[in-house]
C-alpha positions as CSV (number, residue, x, y, z in Angstrom):
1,X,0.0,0.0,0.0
2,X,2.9,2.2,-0.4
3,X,4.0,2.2,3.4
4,X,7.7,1.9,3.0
5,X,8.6,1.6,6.9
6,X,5.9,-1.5,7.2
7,X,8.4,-4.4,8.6
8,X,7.4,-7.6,9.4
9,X,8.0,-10.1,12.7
10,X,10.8,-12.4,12.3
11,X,10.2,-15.8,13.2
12,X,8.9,-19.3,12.1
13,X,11.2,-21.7,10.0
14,X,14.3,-21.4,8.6
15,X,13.1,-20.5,5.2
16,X,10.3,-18.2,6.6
17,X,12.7,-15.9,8.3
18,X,14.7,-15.7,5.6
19,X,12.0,-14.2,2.9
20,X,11.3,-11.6,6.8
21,X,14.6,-10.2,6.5
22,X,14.9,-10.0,2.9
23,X,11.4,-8.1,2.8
24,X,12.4,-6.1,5.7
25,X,15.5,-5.1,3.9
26,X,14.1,-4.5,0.7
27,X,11.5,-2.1,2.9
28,X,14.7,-0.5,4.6
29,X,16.0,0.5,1.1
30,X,13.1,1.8,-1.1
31,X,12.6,3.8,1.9
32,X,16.1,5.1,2.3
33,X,15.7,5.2,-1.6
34,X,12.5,7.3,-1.8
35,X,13.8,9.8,1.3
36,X,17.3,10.6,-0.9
37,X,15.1,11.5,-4.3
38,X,13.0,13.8,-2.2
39,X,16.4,15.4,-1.1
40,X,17.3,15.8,-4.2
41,X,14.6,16.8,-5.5
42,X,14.3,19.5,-2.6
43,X,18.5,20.6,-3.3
44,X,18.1,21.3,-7.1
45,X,14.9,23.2,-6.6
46,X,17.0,25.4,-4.3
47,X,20.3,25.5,-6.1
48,X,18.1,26.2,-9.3
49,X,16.0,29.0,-7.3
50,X,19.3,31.0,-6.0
51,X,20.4,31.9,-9.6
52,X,17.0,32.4,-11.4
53,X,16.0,35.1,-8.0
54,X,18.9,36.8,-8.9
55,X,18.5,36.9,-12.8
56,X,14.4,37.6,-12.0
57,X,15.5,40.4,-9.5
58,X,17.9,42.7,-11.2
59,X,16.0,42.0,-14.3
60,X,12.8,43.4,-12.5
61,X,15.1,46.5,-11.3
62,X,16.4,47.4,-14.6
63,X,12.8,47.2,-15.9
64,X,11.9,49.7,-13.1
65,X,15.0,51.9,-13.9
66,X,16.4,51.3,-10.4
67,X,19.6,49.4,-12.0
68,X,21.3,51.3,-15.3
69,X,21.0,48.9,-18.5
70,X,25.1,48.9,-19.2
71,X,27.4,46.3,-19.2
72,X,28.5,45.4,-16.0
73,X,24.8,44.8,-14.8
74,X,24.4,42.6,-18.1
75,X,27.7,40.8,-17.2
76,X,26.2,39.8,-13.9
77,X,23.1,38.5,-15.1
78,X,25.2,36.4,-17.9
79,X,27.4,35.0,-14.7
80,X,24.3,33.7,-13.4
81,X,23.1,32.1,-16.4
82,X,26.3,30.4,-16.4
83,X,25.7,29.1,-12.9
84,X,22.4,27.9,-14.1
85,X,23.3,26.4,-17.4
86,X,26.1,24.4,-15.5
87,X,23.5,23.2,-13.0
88,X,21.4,21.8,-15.6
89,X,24.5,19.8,-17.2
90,X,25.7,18.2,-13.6
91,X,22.2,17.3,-13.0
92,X,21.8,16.0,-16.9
93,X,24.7,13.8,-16.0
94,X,24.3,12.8,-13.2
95,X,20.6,11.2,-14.0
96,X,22.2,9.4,-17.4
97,X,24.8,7.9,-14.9
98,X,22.0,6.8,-12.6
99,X,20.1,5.3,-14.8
100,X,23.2,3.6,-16.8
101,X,22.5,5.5,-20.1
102,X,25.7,7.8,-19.7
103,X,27.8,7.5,-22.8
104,X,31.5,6.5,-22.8
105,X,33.9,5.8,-25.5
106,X,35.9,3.4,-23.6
107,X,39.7,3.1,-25.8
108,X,43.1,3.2,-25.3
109,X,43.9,6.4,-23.9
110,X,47.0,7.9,-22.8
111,X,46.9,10.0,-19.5
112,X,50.1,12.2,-20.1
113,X,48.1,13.9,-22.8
114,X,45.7,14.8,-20.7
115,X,47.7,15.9,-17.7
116,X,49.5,17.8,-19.7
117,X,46.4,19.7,-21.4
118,X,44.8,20.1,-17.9
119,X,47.5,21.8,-16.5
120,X,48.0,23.9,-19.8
121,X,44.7,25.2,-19.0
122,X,45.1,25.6,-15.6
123,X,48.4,27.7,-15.7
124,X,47.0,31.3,-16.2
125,X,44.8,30.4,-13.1
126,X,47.6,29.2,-10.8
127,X,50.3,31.8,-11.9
128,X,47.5,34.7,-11.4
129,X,47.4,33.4,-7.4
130,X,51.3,32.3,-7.1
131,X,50.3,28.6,-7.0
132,X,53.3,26.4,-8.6
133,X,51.9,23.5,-10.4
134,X,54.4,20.0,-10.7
135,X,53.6,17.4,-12.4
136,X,55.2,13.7,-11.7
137,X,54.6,11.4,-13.5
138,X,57.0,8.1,-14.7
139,X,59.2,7.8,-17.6
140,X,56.2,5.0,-19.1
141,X,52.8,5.1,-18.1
142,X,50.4,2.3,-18.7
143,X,48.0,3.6,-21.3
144,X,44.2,3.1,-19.2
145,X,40.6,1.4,-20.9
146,X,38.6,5.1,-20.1
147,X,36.9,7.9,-21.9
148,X,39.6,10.6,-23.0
149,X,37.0,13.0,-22.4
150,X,35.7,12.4,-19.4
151,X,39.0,11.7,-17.8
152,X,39.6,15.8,-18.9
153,X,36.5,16.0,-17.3
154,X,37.3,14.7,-14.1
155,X,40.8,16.0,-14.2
156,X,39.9,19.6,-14.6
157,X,37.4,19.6,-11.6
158,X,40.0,18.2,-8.9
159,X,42.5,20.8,-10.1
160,X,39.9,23.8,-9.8
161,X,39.4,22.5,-6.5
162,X,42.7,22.3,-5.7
163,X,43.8,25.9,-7.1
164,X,41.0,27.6,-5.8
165,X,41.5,26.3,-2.1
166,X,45.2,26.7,-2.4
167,X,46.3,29.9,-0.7
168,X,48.9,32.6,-2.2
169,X,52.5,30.7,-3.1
170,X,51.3,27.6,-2.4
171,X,51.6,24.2,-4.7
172,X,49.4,22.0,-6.0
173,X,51.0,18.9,-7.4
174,X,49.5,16.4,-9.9
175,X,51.2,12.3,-10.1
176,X,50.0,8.8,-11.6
177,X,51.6,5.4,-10.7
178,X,50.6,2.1,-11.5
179,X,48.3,0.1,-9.2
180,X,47.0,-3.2,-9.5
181,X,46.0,-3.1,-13.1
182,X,44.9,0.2,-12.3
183,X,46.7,3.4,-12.9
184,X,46.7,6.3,-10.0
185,X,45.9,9.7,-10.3
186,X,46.5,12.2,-7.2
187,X,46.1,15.5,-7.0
188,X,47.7,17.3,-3.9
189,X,47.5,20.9,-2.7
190,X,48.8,22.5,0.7
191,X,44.8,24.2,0.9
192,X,43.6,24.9,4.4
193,X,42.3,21.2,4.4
194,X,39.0,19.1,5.4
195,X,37.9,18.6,8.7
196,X,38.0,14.5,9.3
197,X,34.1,14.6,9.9
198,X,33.8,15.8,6.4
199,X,35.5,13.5,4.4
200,X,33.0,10.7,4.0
201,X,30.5,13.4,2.7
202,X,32.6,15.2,0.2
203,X,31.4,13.2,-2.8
204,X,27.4,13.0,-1.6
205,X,25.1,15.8,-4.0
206,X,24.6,19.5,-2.8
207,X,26.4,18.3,0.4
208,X,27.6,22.2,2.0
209,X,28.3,21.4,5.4
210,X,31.6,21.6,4.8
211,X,32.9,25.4,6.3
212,X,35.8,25.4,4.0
213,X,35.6,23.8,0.7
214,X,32.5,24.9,-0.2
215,X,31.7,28.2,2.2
216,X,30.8,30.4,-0.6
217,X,29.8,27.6,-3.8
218,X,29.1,30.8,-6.1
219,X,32.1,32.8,-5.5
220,X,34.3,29.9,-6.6
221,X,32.4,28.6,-9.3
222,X,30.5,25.7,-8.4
223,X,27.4,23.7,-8.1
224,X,28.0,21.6,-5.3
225,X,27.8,18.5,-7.9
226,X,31.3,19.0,-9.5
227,X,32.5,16.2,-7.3
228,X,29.7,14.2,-7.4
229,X,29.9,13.7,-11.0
230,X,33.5,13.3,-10.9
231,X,32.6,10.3,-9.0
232,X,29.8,9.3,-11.2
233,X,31.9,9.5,-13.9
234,X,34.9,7.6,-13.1
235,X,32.9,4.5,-11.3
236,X,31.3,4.5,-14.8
237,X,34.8,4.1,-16.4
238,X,35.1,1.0,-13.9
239,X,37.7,3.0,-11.6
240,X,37.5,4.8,-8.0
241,X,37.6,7.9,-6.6
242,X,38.0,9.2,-3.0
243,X,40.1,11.9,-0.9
244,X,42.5,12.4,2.2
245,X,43.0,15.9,4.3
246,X,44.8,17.2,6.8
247,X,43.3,19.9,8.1
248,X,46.1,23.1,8.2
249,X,47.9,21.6,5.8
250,X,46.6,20.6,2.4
251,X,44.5,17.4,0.9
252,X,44.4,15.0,-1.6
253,X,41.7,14.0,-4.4
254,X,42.9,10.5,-6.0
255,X,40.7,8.5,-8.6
256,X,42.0,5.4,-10.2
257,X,41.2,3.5,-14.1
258,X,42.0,0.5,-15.0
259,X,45.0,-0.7,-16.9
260,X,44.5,-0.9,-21.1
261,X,44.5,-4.7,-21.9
262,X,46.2,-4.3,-25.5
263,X,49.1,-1.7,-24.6
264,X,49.9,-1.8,-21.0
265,X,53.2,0.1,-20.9
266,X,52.2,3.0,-23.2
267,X,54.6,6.0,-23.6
268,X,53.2,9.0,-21.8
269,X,54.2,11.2,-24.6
């Protein structure tokens, strides 16, 4: 009837108790299930609704002549279409890679490429707050089985992370080592670090307790999904993903893929 906390008494034989359990644990989980879409549900609506009261506000103000219609006022509204239009993609993806419909092009694909393009990109950034990027990587580097793409993907939202929560002259450093068929990526900065309570939550969707990383989401350019999908999207690949911190002195966001079957020692240039 739709009650999702009904359980039932555990008892009689062997077998009876068994089909108990397994109903009350199948009750358990559509419940936990049903409790985590409503969350969700209620976190977009109000991630969505920040942006759109802002856009819907100034617009409202230029209409009534209190705001000048020039650039700057223009370029503000734009930023928050932005905000709004990335939104919409984190949440796009992250539905496809619930519902296993998220598209990969699983080849060959060499990983010193793509460190070397993410940190390309990520130069002007670091150099403009005195943050020394290093990269170390070995001589020969198993090529991995993953989306090129999507690796990027992933790549580019650890290092954001990292630069943005790395103060003045600090470093954040970028390495891959081999690992049990797998290959290794870390990504280390000397950021004010994550308090030990926080950890386990950092990957969970529009999670903002955390009173460092994600104190001001808007100011640094996030959603509070960037590492959500990360994760989304690198389980997807068949890998792992998960983070260490210290707090005072710096953390680390690693993510593993798995080893290419048909060139396992691949150059990484």
């Amino acid at each position: 009837k739709g009650d999702r906390d009904q359980q039932v008494r555990v008892g009689g034989s062997d077998e009876m108790a068994e089909v108990a359990r397994a109903f009350n644990e199948m009750t358990t989980a559509l419940a936990n299930s049903e409790r985590q879409r409503q969350n969700m549900v209620a976190d977009a609506a109000h991630e969505l609704r920040s942006p759109l009261t802002v856009v819907q506000g100034n617009l409202r103000a230029i209409l009534d002549d209190v705001y000048p219609l020039d650039k700057s006022e223009i370029a503000r509204l734009y930023d928050e279409t932005r905000l709004l239009s990335r939104l919409v993609d984190d949440l796009r993806e992250l539905a496809l890679a619930d519902a296993g419909q998220l598209r990969l092009n699983l080849e060959p694909t060499n990983l010193g490429r793509i460190i070397s393009s993410a940190i390309e990109s990520l130069a002007p950034l670091a150099q403009a707050q005195q943050i020394t990027l290093t990269v170390r990587i070995p001589d020969h580097l198993p090529s991995v089985q993953a989306d090129g793409d999507r690796v990027a993907q992933v790549l580019r939202n650890l290092l954001v992370n990292a630069v943005r929560h790395t103060p003045v002259g600090g470093s954040v450093t970028i390495s891959a080592t081999r690992a049990n068929g797998f290959v290794q990526i870390d990504v280390t900065d000397t950021g004010e670090g994550i308090a030990p309570e926080d950890v386990p939550h950092l990957f969970e969707r529009f999670w903002t307790a955390d009173r460092a990383r994600v104190r001001d989401k808007r100011l640094a350019g996030g959603t509070g999904l960037g590492l959500s999908v990360a994760q989304s999207l690198v389980k997807a690949q068949g890998g792992d993903i998960w983070a260490k911190s210290t707090p005072g002195e710096g953390s680390t966001f690693s993510f593993t893929l798995p080893r290419s079957q048909n060139s396992p020692n691949d150059a990484v240039a």
